[in-house]
C-alpha positions as CSV (number, residue, x, y, z in Angstrom):
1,X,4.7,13.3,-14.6
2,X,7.8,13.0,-12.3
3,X,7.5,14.9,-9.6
4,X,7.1,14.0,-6.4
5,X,3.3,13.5,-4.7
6,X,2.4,14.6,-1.9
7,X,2.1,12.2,0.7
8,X,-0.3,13.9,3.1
9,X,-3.0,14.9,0.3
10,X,-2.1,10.8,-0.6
11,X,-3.3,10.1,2.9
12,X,-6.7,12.2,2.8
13,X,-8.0,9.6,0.4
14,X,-8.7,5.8,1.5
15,X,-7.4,3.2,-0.5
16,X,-10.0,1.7,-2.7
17,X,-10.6,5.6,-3.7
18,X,-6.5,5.6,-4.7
19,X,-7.3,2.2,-6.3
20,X,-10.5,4.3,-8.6
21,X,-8.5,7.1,-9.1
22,X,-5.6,4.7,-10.5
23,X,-7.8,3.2,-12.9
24,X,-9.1,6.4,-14.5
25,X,-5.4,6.6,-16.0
26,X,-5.1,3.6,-17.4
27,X,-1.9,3.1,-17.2
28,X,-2.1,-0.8,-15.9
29,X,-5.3,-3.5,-15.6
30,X,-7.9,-3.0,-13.4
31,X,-7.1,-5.8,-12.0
32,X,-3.4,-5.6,-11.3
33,X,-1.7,-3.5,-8.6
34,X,-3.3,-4.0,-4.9
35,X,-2.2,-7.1,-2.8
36,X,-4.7,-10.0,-2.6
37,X,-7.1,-10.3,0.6
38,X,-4.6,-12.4,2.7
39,X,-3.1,-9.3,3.5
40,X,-5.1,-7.9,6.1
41,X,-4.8,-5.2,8.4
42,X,-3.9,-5.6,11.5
43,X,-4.8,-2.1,13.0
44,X,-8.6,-1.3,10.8
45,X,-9.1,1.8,12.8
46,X,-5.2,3.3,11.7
47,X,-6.0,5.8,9.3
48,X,-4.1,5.1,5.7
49,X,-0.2,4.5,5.7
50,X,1.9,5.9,2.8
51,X,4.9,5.2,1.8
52,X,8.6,4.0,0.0
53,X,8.9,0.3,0.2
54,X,11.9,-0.7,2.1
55,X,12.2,-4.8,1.2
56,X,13.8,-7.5,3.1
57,X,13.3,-11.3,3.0
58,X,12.5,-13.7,6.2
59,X,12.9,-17.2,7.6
60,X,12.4,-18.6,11.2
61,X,11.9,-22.5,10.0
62,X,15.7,-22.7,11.1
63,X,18.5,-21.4,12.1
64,X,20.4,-19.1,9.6
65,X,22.8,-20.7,7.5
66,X,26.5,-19.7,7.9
67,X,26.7,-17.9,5.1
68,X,24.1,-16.0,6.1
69,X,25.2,-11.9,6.3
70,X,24.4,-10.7,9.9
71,X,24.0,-7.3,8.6
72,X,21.2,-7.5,6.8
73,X,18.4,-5.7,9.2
74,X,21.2,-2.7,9.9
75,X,21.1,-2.8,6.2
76,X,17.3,-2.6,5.9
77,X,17.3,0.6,8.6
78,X,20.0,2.3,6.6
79,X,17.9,1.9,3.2
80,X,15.4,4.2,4.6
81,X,17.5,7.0,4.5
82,X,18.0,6.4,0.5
83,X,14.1,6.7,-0.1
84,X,12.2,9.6,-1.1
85,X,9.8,10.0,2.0
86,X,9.1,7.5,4.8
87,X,9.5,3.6,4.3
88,X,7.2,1.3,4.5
89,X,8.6,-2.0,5.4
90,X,7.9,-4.7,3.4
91,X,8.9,-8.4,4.1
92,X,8.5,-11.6,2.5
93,X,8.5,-14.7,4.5
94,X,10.2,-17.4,2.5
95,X,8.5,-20.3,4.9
96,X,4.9,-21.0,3.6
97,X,3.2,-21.8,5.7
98,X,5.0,-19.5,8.5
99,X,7.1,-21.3,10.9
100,X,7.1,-18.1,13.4
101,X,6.3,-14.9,13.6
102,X,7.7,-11.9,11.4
103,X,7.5,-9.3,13.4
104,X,6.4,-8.0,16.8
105,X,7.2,-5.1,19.1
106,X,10.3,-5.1,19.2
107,X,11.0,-4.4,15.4
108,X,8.2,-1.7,14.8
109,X,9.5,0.3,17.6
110,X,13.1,0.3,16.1
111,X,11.4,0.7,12.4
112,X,9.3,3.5,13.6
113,X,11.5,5.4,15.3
114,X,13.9,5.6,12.4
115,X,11.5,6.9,10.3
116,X,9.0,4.1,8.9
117,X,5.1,4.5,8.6
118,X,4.2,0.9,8.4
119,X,5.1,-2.5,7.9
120,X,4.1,-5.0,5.3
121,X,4.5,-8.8,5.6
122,X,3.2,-12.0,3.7
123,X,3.8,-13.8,7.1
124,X,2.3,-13.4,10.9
125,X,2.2,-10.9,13.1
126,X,2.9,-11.6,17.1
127,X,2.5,-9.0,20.2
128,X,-0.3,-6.8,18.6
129,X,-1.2,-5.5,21.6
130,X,1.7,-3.6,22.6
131,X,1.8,-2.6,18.7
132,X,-1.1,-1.4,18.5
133,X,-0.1,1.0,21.5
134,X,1.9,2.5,18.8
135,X,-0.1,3.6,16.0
136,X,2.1,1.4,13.6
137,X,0.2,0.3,10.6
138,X,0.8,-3.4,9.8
139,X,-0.6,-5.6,7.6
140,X,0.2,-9.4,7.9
141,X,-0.8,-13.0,6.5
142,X,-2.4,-13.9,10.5
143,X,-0.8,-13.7,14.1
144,X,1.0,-16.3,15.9
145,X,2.9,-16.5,18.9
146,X,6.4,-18.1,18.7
147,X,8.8,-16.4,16.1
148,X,11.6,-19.6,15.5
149,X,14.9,-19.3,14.6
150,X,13.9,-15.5,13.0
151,X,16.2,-13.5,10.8
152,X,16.3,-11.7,7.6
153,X,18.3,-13.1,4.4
154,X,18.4,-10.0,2.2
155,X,17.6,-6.9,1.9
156,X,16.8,-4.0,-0.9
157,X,15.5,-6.8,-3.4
158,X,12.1,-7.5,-5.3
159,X,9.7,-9.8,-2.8
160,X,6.5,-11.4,-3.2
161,X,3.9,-10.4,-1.1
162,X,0.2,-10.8,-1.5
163,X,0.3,-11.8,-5.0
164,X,2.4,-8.6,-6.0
165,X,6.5,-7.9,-6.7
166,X,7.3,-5.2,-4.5
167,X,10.7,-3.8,-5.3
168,X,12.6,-1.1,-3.2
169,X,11.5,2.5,-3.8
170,X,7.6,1.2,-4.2
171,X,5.1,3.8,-3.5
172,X,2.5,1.8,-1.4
173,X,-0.6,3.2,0.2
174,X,-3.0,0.9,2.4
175,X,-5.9,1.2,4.9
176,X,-8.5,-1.4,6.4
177,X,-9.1,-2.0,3.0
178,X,-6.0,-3.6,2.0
179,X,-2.7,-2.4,0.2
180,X,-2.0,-0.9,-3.0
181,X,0.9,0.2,-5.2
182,X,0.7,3.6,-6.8
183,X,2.6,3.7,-10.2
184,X,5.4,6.4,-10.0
185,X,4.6,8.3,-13.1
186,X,1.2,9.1,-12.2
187,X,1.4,9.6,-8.2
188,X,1.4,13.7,-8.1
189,X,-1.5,13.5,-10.0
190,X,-3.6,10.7,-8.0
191,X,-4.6,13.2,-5.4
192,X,-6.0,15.1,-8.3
193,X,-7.8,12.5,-10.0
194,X,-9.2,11.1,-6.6
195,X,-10.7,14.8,-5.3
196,X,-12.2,15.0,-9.0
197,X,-13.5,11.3,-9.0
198,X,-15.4,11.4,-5.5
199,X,-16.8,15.0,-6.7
200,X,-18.6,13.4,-9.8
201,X,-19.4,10.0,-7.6
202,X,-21.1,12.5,-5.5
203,X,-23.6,12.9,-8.4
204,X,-25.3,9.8,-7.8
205,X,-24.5,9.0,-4.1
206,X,-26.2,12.5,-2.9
207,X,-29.4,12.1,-4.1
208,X,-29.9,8.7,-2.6
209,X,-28.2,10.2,0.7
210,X,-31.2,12.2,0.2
211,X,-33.8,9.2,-0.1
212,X,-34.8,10.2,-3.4
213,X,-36.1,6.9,-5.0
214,X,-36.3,8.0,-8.7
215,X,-35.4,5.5,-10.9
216,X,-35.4,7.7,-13.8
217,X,-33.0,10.2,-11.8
218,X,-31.1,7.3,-10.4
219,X,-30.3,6.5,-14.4
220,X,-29.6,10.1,-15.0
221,X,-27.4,10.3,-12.6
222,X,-25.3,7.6,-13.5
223,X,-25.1,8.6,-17.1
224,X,-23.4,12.1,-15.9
225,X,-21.3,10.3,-13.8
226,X,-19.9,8.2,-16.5
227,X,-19.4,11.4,-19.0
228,X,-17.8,13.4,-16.6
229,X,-15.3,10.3,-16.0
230,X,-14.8,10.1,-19.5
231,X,-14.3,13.8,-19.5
232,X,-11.7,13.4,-16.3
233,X,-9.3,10.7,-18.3
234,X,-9.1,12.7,-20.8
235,X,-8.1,15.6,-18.8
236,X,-5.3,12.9,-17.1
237,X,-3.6,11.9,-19.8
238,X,-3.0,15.7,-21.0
239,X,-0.9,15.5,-17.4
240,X,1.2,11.9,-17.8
241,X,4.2,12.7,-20.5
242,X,3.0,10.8,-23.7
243,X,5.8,8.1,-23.3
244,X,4.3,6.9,-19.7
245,X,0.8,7.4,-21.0
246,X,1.6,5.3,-23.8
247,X,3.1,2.5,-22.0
């Protein structure tokens, strides 16, 4: 499938139900694909962010070296243009641990008012007050208040970031939960799958919404479930070309 998804029925959905929806294709380990708990967010009550990630790389242990391209963060802001719906920006903080902050007001005002939805870093976050007076989602490694000798090194590459490679283009969604990556040859039909997936969950959450304490229900319940997920991946792979499905 290589059409676009739509971003706002991605956003309906929180993240660990676009992390179950994911798996019923089974196009990658159930284990693989969402960033490792470091990453927090630093805005829970945000609703979920989704997005193209726009990738840069970060030091504030020193100054910048000479050689060092000052045009790398006009570069970053230009990339966003180049993606195919709102960036998420995504850095990687080559200092571990973090000499200084990532990021602070300053940069998710100028990221969101060129067009970015969130920001992503495997370093700290600083000023989260005045951030969080813009509904920015971010999602950071910890806050701290100094930011060093700050600046970027490149930009539009692969980085490291909670335990994942993010590479420029990335389709990320991410809520108080954490973040995920949604592979591109499945994402028009994650919106789908989730709809569909909380539907037959439903089956066995209701009736214990309900108080009813029926062990032998409770089983049957379960056992639907489970067939009418089975019944589901089969219905998804009918909608993934067989060359993704098969790889």
């Amino acid at each position: 499938m290589s059409a676009l998804p739509d971003l706002t029925e991605l956003q309906q959905f929180d993240t660990p139900t676009i992390c179950n929806a994911i798996e019923l294709f089974e196009v990658r380990p159930r284990t693989a694909g969402y960033m490792q708990r470091e990453i927090a967010a630093c805005f829970p009550e945000l609703p979920p962010m989704v997005g193209y990630a726009a990738t840069a790389t970060f030091r504030s242990s020193a100054p910048p070296a000479a050689d060092i391209d000052p045009g790398v963060s006009a570069r970053l802001i230009s990339s966003f243009a180049e993606l195919p719906g709102p960036a998420i920006v995504v850095f990687q903080d080559l200092d571990d641990p973090p000499a200084g902050a990532t990021f602070g007001d300053g940069m998710c005002l100028t990221y969101k008012t060129f067009g970015a939805v969130g920001l992503i870093t495997s370093g700290a976050a600083r000023d989260i007050d005045n951030v969080r007076l813009l509904d920015f989602p971010c999602f950071s490694h910890g806050i701290m208040c100094g930011h060093g000798y700050c600046h970027f090194e490149e930009a539009g590459i692969p980085v490291e970031v909670g335990g994942l490679t993010i590479r420029p283009g990335d389709l990320l969604h991410g809520d108080c939960n954490g973040v995920v990556t949604i592979p591109q040859e499945i994402a028009a039909a994650v919106p789908y799958a989730c709809a569909e997936y909380l539907k037959y969950e439903a089956i066995v959450l209701d009736p214990l919404r309900e108080g009813r304490a029926n062990l032998e229900h409770h089983q049957e319940t379960i056992r639907e479930m489970q067939a009418r997920l089975a019944e589901l991946k089969r219905e998804l792979k009918t909608m993934i070309a067989p060359s993704e499905a098969d790889s």
